[in-house]
Each structure stands twice: as C-alpha cells, then as structure tokens.
C-alpha positions in Angstrom: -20.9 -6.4 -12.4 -19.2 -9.0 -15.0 -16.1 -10.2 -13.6 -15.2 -11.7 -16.9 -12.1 -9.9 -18.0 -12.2 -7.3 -21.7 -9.7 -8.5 -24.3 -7.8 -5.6 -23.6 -7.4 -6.4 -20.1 -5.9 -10.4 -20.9 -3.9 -9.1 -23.5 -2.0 -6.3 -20.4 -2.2 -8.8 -17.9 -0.2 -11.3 -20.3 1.9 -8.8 -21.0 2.9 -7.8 -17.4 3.1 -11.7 -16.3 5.2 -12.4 -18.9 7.8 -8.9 -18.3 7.3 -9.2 -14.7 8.0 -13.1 -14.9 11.5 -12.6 -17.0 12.8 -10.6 -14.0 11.5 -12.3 -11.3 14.6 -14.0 -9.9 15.0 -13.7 -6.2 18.7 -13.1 -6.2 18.0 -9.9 -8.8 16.4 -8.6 -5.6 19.3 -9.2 -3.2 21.4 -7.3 -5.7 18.9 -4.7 -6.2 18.1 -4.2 -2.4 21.4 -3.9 -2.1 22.2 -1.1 -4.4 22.3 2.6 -3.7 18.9 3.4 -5.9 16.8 0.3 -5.4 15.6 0.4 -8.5 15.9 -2.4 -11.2 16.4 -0.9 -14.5 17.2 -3.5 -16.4 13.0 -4.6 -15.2 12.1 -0.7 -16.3 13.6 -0.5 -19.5 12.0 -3.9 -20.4 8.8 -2.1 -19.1 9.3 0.8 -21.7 10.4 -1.2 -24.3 7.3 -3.6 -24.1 4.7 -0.5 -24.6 3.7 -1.2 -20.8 4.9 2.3 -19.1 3.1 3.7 -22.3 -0.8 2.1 -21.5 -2.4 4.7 -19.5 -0.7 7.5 -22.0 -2.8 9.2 -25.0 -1.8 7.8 -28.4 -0.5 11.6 -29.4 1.9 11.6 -26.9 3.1 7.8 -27.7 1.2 5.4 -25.8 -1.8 3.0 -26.0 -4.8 5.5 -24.4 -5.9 3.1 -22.2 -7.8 3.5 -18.9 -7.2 2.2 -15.7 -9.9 -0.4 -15.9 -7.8 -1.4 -18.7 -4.3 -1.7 -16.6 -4.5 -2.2 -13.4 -3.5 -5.6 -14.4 0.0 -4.0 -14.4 0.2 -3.5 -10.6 -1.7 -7.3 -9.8 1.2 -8.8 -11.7 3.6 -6.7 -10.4 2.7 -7.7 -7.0 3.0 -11.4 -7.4 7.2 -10.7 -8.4 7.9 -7.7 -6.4 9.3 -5.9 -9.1 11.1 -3.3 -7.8 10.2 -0.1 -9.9 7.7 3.3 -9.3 5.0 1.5 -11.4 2.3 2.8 -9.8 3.6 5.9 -8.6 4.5 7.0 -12.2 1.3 5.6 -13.6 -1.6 6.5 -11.5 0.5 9.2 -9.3 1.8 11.0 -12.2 0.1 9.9 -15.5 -3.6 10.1 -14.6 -3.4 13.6 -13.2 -1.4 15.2 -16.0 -4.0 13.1 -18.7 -6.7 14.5 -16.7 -5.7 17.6 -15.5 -2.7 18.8 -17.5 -2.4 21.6 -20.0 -0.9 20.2 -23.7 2.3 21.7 -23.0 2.3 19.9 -19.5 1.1 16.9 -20.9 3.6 17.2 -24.4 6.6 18.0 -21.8 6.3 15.0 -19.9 3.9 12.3 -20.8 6.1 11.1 -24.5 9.4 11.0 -21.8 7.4 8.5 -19.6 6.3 6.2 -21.8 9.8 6.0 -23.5 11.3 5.4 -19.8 13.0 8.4 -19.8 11.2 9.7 -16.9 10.2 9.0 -13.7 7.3 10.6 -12.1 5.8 10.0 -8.3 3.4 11.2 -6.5 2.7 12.9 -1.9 -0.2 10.7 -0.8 0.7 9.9 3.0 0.7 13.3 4.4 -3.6 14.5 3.9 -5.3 15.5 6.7 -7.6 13.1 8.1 -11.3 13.6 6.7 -12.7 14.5 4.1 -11.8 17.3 2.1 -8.6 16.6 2.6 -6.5 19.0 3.5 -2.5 19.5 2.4 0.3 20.8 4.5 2.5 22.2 1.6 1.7 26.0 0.9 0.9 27.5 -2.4 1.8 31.1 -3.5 1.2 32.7 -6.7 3.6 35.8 -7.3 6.6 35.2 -5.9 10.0 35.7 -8.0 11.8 32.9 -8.1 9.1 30.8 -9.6 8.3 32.8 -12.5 5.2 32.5 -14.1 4.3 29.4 -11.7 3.4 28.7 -8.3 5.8 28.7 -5.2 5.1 26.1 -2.8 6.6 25.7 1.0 6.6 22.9 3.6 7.3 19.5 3.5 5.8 16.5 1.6 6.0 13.3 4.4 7.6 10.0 2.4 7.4 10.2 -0.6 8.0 6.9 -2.4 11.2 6.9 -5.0 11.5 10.4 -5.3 15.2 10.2 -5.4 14.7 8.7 -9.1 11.8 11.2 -9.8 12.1 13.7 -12.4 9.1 15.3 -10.5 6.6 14.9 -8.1 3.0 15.9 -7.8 2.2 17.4 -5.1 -1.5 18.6 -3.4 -1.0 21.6 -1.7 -3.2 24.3 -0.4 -3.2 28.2 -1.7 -4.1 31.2 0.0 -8.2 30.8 -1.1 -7.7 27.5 1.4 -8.2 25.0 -1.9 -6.1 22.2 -2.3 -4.9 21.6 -5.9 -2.7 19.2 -7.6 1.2 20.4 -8.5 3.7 19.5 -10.5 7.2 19.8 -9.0 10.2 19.4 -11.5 12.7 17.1 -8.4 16.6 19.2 -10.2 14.8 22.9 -10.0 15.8 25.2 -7.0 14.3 25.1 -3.6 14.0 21.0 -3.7 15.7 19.0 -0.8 15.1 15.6 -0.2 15.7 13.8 2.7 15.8 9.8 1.7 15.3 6.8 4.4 14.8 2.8 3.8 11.2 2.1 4.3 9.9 -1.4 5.7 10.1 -2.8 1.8 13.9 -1.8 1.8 13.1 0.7 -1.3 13.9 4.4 -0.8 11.4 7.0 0.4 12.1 11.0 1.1 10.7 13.7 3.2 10.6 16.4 0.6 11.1 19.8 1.8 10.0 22.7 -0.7 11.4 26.4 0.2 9.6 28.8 -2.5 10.3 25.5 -5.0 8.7 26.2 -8.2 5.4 24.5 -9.5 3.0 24.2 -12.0 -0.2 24.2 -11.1 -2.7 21.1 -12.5 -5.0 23.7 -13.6 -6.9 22.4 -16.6 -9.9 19.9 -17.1 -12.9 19.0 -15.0 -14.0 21.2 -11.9 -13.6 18.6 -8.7 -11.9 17.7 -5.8 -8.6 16.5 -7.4 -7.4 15.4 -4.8 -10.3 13.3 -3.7 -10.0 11.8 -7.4 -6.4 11.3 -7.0 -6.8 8.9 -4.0 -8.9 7.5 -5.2 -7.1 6.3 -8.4 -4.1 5.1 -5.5 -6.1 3.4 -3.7 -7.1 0.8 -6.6 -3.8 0.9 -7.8 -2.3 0.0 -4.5 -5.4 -2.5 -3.5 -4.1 -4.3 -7.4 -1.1 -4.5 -6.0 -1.7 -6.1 -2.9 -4.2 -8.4 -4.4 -1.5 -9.8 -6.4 0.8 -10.0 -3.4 -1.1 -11.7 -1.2 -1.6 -14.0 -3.9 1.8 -15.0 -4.6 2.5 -15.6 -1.0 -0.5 -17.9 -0.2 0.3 -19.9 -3.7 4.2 -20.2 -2.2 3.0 -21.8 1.1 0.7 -24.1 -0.8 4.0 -25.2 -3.0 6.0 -25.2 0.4 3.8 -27.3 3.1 2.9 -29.3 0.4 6.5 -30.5 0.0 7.6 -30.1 3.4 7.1 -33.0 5.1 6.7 -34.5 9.2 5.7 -38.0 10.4 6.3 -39.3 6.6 3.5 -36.4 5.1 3.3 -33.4 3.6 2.3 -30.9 6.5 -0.5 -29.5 4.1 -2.5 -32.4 5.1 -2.3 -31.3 9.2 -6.0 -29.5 9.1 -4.1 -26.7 11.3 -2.3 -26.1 8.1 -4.6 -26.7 5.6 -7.5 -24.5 7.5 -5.2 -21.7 7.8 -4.3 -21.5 4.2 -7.8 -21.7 3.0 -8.4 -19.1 5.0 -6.0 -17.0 3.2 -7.6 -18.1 0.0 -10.7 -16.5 1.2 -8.9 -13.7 2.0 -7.0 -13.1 -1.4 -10.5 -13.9 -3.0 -12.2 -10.9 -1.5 -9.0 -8.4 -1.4 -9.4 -9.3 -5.6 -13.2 -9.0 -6.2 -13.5 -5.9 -3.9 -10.6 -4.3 -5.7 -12.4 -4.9 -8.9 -15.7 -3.7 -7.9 -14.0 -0.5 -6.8 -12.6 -0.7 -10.4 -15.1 -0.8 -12.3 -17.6 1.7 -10.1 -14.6 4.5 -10.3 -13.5 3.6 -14.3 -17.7 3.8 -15.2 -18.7 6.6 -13.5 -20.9 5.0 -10.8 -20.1 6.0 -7.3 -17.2 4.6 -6.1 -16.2 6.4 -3.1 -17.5 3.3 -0.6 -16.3 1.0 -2.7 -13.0 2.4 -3.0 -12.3 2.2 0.9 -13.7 -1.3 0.9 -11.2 -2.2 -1.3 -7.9 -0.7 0.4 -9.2 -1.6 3.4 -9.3 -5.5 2.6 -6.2 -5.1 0.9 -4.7 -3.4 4.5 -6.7 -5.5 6.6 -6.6 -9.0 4.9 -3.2 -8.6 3.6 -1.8 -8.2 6.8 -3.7 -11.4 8.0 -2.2 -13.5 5.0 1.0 -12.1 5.2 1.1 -13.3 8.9 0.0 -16.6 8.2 1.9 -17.5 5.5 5.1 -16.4 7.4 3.7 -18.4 10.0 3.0 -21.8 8.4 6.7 -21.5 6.6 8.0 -22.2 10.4 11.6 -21.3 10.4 12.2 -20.5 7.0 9.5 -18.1 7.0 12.2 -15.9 9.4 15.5 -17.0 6.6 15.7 -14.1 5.0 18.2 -15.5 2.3 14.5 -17.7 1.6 11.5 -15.2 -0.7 8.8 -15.4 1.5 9.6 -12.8 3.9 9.9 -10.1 1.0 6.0 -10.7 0.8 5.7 -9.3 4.6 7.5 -6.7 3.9 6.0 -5.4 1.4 2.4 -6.1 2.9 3.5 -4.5 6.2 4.7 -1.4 4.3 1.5 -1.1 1.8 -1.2 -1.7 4.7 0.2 1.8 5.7 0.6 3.4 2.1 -2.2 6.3 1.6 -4.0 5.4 5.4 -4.2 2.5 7.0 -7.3 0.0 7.4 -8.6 1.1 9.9 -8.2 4.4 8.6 -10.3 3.4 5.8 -12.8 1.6 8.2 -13.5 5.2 9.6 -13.8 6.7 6.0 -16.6 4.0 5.1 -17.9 4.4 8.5 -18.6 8.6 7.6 -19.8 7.8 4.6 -22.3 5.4 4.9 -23.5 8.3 7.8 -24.0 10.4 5.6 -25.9 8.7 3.0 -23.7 6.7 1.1 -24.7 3.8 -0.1 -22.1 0.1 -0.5 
C-alpha cells in the first residue's frame, strides 16, 4: 500500500481542518451540550456551504462524486474537534447506500437536499444479530395499506444516533423470504415514534419504534449482502473518527505535562509520564494505518472484510487505552469537566461501543481467519 496521501485527499482534509478548526471552541460545546438538539448548526451550515456535506454525492445531484477513499479525511478531522453534527451518519449511513443502491427518484429526492444541508439522514447499525449474515430485528411486509406502493416495516430499531434531527433513517430489516435489505424510512410519515435518551457523548440517540411505518425499499444496484457492505463502510468511517480522536487527546497531554510542572520541571520529563504517552503514540499510530489499510482494501476492491475488523477493533481497543491514559496523566484536571479533555473519553467510551465492540470484532476476525480469510 502507499500511504502517501492523493491530491484529492489533502485538498478534503484541509478543507475539514480548516471548517472543523473555525468551530472548535470548547465553550461552543458547553452551549451546544447544553441545548435541546445537540446539534451545532451554525458548524453544519458551514459544512454545506463549504461543498463538504456535498463530497461523497454524484455531480448530477450537486456534489463532488467522490469516494470514500477520497473523504474519510472528513470524519479524522472531525474527531480531533468534536464537532458535534451526524457527519458520518448522513454520509456513509445515508449517502453511500442511496449512491449505491438507490433508484434516481430516491437518489434525486434526497441526495441534492443533503448536500445543500437541508437534510439530515442517519443510519440502525447497533441492533444486527451477532455473526455473520447479519440478521435484523425490524420486519418487512410488502402489501399492506397504509404504505402504499412501499414496504411496511415493524419492530424497533435500538439507538439510533441523531434521529431526532433525521429526515430519515435507513434501516436493514428482514422480509418474509428471511433476507435482510436496506430501507429508507422518511422520520414525519405515520407509524414513526422515537424514543430519545443522552448517550455517554451527551448527544441524543432514539429507540425507534416502527408500527406498519412506511419504507422504501434500497432495491437497485449490485446483487450483495448490503448490509454486510454497509458495515462495513461504518466501520472505517467510525475507525477515521477515532483515529483523529485519539489523536487530539494524546497531542493535548503532550501540550499539558509539558507545561505542567513539579519539583521545578515539566512532568513530561518523569519517564512514568513520558513512557505512557509514547505509548499512546503507538497506539494512535496503528489505530491510523490500520484504518487506512482497511480503506484502501474496501475503496479498491481487494478483500477487506479482515481488515475492516482490524481496524474498528484498534480504534475500540486502543482508543479506550489512550483515552484512559490521557485522562490519567492530566491528574485532576483530567476529572474538571469545565477543562476539554474529558469530552475525548466520552466520546472514545461511547464509540468503542458504536456498531460492536472490540472484542466483538476480535471474535469476527477470529471466524474469519477460520474459515479461510486471509489478514
């Protein structure tokens, strides 16, 4: 693999440092986490305006027609601020399926009104059955009134992320024929109730509960297992994000034991210190190229499917570790929580869990490479 990063990629990753960078101030999250939506607009609305909610959509329905090779850039730099929008639940959760598997009127419906910032879209990942094929506990029907000339489908979608901002939600749900399939649920139609909690991030999640809602089914472009593909697409996405969590935590305890001082010198000078964050520099090091190897394997067609759970399960895994450690070396401001850091547990703690867990993945990779799969 080269690691050296495409022109296209610089020019996104510039992009999203410099938008993510404008509305990175700390206090903007205090307000925001403090608001009913926990949402920063003002952050998404720069995000449309810039072209960036508009990469991973084709030029005829106003975006760039980029790949995720191309833009997972977006969710690195989005990890380093914390920016508190659906970026990767619009984007990978909603875009990639409709691009991939939408009809044009799907695609033509939804996809301009995304990349304008007009829509939100998210996606049910944390509620699959265990193994492979996954399996989906929301029912599909075909024929029943009150959805028209779409699908019905029952049962309840576990925590969904943002979907009380979504204008729709796809959903994988199983039909009578016992095949999962990917669906499109418009969030305002009838039959939709959401149930929203505070997650361990402090943004918003909801059990949905579908009674007969109606759905349109994903129903066009290459025969797979669209679910497995979809997962697979979150996984990197979520893995990016990490990577540029973990990232921005371990560079804050560099800038913070370096200043903070005992006995007359900085503590980053105590080995116990210094050993521990060079450890976490190890750690961020692999959680990146493993995310990119996954990357490149799924975005060129190689297979992927080992790589893919080697990456979220280093960004589960390690990102715990570093988020630990880094909380740990920042003594009691680590535990302040008018201080940053802590925001970077938070959101570790409640991504190590997002789409299965490491050790989740651990057993994934472990069935894999039993039956033949090779790393």
């Amino acid at each position: 693999m080269d690691f050296q990063l495409t022109e296209e990629q610089v020019t996104v990753n510039d992009l999203a440092r410099d938008i993510f960078s404008r509305n990175g101030d700390p206090q903007r999250l205090f307000d925001i986490e403090a608001g009913p939506e926990r949402f920063d607009r003002v952050l998404h609305r720069d995000l449309a305006e810039s072209g960036a909610l508009g990469l991973l959509v084709p030029e005829e329905h106003g975006g760039a027609g980029l790949s995720l090779w191309q833009v997972a850039g977006l969710f690195f730099e989005q990890g380093r601020t914390l920016g508190t929008v659906p970026l990767w639940e619009t984007l990978v959760g909603g875009v990639l399926p409709l691009v991939r598997y939408g009809d044009a009127k799907q695609q033509s419906e939804w996809l301009p009104r995304v990349a304008s910032g007009d829509a939100v879209l998210t996606v049910a990942v944390d509620d699959l059955a265990d193994a492979r094929p996954y399996g989906a506990r929301v029912r599909a029907r075909s024929g029943v009134q009150s959805a028209g000339d779409g699908v019905a489908l029952s049962g309840t979608a576990v925590g969904v992320r943002s979907a009380h901002l979504a204008d729709a939600i796809i959903v994988p749900a199983t039909d009578d024929q016992g095949t999962v399939g990917l669906y499109l649920v418009p969030t305002a139609g009838a039959g939709v109730r959401l149930d929203t909690f505070e997650r361990t991030d402090r943004g918003l999640a909801s059990d949905v509960h579908l009674d007969d809602a109606a759905a349109q089914p994903l129903a066009d472009g290459p025969e797979e297992d669209r679910v497995d593909w979809l997962l697979r697409q979150v996984w990197i996405a979520v893995a990016a994000l990490q990577s540029g969590i973990s990232q921005a935590a371990v560079r804050q305890a560099a800038d913070y034991t370096s200043g903070r001082e005992q006995f007359g010198v900085p503590i980053a000078t105590f080995q116990a210190v210094a050993h521990q964050i060079a450890n976490c520099h190890i750690d961020t090091e692999a959680m990146e190229v493993t995310y990119l190897n996954a990357l490149w394997r799924e975005t060129s067609e190689r297979p992927s499917r080992a790589a893919v759970h080697v990456a979220k399960y280093w960004a589960g895994e390690a990102g715990d570790r570093v988020a630990r450690t880094v909380q740990h070396v920042h003594g009691g401001m680590g535990a302040d929580v008018t201080y940053p850091i802590h925001r970077y547990m938070l959101w570790t703690t409640q991504l190590a869990n997002t789409a299965g867990s490491a050790a989740w993945h651990l057993q994934q990779l472990a069935d894999l490479v039993d039956a033949g799969e090779q790393l």
